[in-house]
C-alpha positions as CSV (number, residue, x, y, z in Angstrom):
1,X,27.0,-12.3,-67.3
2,X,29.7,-9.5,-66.2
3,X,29.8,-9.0,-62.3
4,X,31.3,-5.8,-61.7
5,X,33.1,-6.0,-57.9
6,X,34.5,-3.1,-57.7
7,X,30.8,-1.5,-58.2
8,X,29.7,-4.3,-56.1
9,X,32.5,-3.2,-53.5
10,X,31.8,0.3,-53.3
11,X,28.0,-0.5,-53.1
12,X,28.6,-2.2,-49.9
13,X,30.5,0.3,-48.5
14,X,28.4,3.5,-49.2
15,X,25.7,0.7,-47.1
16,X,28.2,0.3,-44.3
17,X,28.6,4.5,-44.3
18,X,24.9,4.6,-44.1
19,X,24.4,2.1,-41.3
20,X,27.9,3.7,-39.0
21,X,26.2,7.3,-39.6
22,X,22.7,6.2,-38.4
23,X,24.1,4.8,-35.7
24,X,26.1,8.1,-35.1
25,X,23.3,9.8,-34.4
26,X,20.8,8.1,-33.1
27,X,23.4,6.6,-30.2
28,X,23.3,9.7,-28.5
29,X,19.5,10.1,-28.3
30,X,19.4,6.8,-26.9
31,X,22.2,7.7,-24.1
32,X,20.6,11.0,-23.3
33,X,17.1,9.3,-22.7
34,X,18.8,6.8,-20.7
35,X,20.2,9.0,-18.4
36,X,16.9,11.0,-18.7
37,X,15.0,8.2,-17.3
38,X,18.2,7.6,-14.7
39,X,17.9,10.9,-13.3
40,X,14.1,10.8,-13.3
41,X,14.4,7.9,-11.0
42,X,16.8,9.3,-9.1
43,X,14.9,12.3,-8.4
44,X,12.1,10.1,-7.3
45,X,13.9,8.5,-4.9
46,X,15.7,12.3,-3.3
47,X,12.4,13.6,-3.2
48,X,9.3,11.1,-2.0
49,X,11.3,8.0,-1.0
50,X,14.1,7.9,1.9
51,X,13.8,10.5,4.7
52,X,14.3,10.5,8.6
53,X,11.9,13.7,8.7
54,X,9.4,15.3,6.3
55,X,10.9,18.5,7.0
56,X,10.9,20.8,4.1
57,X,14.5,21.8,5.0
58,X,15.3,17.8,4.9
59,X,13.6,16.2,2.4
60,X,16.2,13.5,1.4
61,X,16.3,10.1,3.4
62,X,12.7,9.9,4.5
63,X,11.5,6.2,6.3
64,X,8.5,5.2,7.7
65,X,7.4,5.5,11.1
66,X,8.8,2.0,12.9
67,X,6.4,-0.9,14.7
68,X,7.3,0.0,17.8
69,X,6.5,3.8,17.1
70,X,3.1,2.8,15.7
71,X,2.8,0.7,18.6
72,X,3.5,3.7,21.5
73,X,1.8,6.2,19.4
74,X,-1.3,3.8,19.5
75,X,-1.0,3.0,23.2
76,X,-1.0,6.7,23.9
77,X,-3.7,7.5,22.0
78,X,-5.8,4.5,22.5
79,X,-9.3,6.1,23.8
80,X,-9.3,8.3,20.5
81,X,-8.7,5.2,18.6
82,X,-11.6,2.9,20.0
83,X,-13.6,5.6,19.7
84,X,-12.9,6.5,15.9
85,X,-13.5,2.9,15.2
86,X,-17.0,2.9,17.4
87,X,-18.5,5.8,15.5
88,X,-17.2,5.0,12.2
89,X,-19.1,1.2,12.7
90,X,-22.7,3.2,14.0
91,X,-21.6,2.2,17.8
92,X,-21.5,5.4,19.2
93,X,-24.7,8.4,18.8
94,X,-23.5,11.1,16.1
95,X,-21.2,13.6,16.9
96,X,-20.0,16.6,15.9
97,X,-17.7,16.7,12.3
98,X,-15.5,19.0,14.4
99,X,-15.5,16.5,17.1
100,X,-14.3,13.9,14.6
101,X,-11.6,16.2,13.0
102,X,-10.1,16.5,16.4
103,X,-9.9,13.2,17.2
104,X,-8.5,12.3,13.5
105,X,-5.7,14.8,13.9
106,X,-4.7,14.1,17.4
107,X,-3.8,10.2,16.2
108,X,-2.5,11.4,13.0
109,X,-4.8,9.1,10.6
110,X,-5.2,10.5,7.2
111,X,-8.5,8.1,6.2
112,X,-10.8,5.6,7.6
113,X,-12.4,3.3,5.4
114,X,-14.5,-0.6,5.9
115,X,-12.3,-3.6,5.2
116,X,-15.9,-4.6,3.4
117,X,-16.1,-7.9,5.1
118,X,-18.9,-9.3,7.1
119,X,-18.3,-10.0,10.5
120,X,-21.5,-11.1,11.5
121,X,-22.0,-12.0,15.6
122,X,-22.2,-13.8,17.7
123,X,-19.4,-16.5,15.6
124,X,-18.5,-14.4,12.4
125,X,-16.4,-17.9,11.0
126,X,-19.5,-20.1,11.8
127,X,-21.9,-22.0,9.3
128,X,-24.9,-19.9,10.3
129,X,-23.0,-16.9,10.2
130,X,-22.0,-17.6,6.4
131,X,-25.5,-19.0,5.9
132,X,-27.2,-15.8,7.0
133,X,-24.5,-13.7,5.2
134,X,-25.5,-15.4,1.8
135,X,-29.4,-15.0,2.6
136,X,-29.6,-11.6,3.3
137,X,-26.8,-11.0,0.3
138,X,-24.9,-9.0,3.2
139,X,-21.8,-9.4,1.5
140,X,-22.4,-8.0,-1.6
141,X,-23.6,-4.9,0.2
142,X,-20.8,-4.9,2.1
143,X,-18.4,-5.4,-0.9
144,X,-20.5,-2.0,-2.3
145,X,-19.5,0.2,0.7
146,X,-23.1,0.3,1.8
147,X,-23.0,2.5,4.7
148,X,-25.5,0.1,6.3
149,X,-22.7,-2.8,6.7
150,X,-20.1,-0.5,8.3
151,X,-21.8,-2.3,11.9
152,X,-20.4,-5.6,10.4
153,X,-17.3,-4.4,9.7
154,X,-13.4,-4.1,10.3
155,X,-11.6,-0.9,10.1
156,X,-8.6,0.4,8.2
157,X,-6.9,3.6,9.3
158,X,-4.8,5.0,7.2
159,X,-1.3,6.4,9.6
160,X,-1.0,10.2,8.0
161,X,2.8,9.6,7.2
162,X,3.7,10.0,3.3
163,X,4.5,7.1,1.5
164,X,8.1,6.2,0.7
165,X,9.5,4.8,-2.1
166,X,10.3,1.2,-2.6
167,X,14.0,0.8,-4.6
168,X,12.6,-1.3,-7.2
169,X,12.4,-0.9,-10.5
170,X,8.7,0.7,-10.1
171,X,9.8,2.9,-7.2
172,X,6.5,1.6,-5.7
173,X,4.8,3.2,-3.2
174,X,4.8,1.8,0.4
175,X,2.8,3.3,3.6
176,X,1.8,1.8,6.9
177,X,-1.6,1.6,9.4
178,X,-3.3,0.0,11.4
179,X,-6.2,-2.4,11.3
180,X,-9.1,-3.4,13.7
181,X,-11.2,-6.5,13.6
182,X,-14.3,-6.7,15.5
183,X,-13.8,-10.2,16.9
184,X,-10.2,-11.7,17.4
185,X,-9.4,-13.1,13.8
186,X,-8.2,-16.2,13.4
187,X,-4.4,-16.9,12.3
188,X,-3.5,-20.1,10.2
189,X,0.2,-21.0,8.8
190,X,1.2,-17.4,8.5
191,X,-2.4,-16.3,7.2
192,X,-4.7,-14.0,9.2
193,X,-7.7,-15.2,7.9
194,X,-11.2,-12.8,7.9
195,X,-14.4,-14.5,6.8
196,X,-14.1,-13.3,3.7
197,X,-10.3,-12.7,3.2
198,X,-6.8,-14.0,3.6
199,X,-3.8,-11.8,4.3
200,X,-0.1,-12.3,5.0
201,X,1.2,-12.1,8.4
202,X,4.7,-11.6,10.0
203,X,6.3,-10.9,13.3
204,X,7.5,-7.7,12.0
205,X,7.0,-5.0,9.7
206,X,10.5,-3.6,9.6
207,X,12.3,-4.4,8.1
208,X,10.4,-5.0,4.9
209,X,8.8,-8.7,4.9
210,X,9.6,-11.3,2.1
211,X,6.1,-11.4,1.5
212,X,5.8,-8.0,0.6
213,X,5.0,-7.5,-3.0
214,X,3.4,-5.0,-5.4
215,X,-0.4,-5.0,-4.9
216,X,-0.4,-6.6,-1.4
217,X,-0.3,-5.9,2.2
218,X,1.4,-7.2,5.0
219,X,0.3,-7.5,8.7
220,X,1.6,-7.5,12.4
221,X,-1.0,-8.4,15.3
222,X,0.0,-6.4,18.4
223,X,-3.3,-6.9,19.8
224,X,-5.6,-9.3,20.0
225,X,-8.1,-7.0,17.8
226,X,-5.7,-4.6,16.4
227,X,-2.5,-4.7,13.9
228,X,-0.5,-3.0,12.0
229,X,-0.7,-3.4,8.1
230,X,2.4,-2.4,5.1
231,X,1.4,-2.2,1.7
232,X,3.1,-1.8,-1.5
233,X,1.3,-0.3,-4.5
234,X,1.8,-1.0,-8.2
């Protein structure tokens, strides 16, 4: 048997041609979608992520509003607050949707929604509260949204503030506000613990807490019924 090299020779380098032409082209596809997905992310950041104002004319360097902001803004506003929270939970006769617009824009809260736990009085972290919470399967109504259960429950209130943009690699969202609980909740080892939830807790909210994570909030008590919650989306 004859091997021919110089056949066998140029058969390898018409292969290697091949192989340094492919690569020729498809390199700079792969270096223009990388820098595709680099100015997309870029572009994220300029335009929802890290801004002093939300000004249309300054739309760059937004951040969210600080504790201590949240804080005054709730101390000033603290009547409209209690009484959002009262007739949200059924503890104050119907009024007006008007009435209830007003109030919501005055303390700049974009939503209002049940923490869909069951504080149940007079002890909501006692045996017969748990007991008659499992008997009268409250909280799986309450885990529903059954407007019945809103008299049982906490409050979240949304601050109306845009999200930012975390610098991560998901660029995930984060946005702040505040959270009521209708009996002062109990705080263990860094935990606030609900009767049906724990969550993390920290002395501050700015800047950004270690234990701040995709899919999870973060709370500071400035109150003994009231907080402030962060959270971090996906």
């Amino acid at each position: 048997m004859t091997i021919n090299l110089n056949e066998t020779i140029k058969g390898k380098t018409r292969w290697m041609r091949a192989v340094i032409v492919l690569i020729g082209l498809t390199l700079p596809l792969v270096m223009l979608a990388a820098g595709g997905m680099v100015a997309v992310w870029i572009f994220e950041i300029c335009t929802s992520g890290f801004s002093a104002t939300y000004d249309s004319y300054a739309p760059y360097f937004r951040f969210l509003p600080s504790d201590e902001e949240m804080i005054a803004h709730f101390q000033k506003h603290r009547a409209d607050f209690e009484r959002l929270v009262r007739i949200y939970r059924g503890d104050e006769p119907a009024v007006s949707a008007g009435e209830v617009e007003a109030i919501v824009k005055r303390i700049k809260v974009r939503w209002v929604r049940s923490d869909r736990t069951v504080w149940l009085p007079p002890d909501p972290y006692s045996e017969e509260a748990e007991q008659t919470t499992k008997e009268l399967d409250l909280r799986r109504r309450a885990l529903r949204f059954d407007p019945a259960m809103r008299k049982f429950a906490g409050v979240f209130l949304g601050y109306d503030h845009p999200p930012v943009r975390r610098l991560n690699w998901y660029l995930s969202d984060v946005y702040k506000g505040y959270y009521y609980t209708p009996f002062p909740a109990r705080k263990e080892k860094g935990i606030l613990r609900t009767p049906l939830h724990g969550y993390w807790i920290s002395p501050a909210l700015d800047p950004y807490p270690t234990k701040l994570i995709s899919g999870n909030c973060v709370y500071r008590q400035f109150e003994p019924q009231w907080f402030l919650e962060i959270c971090q989306g996906l």
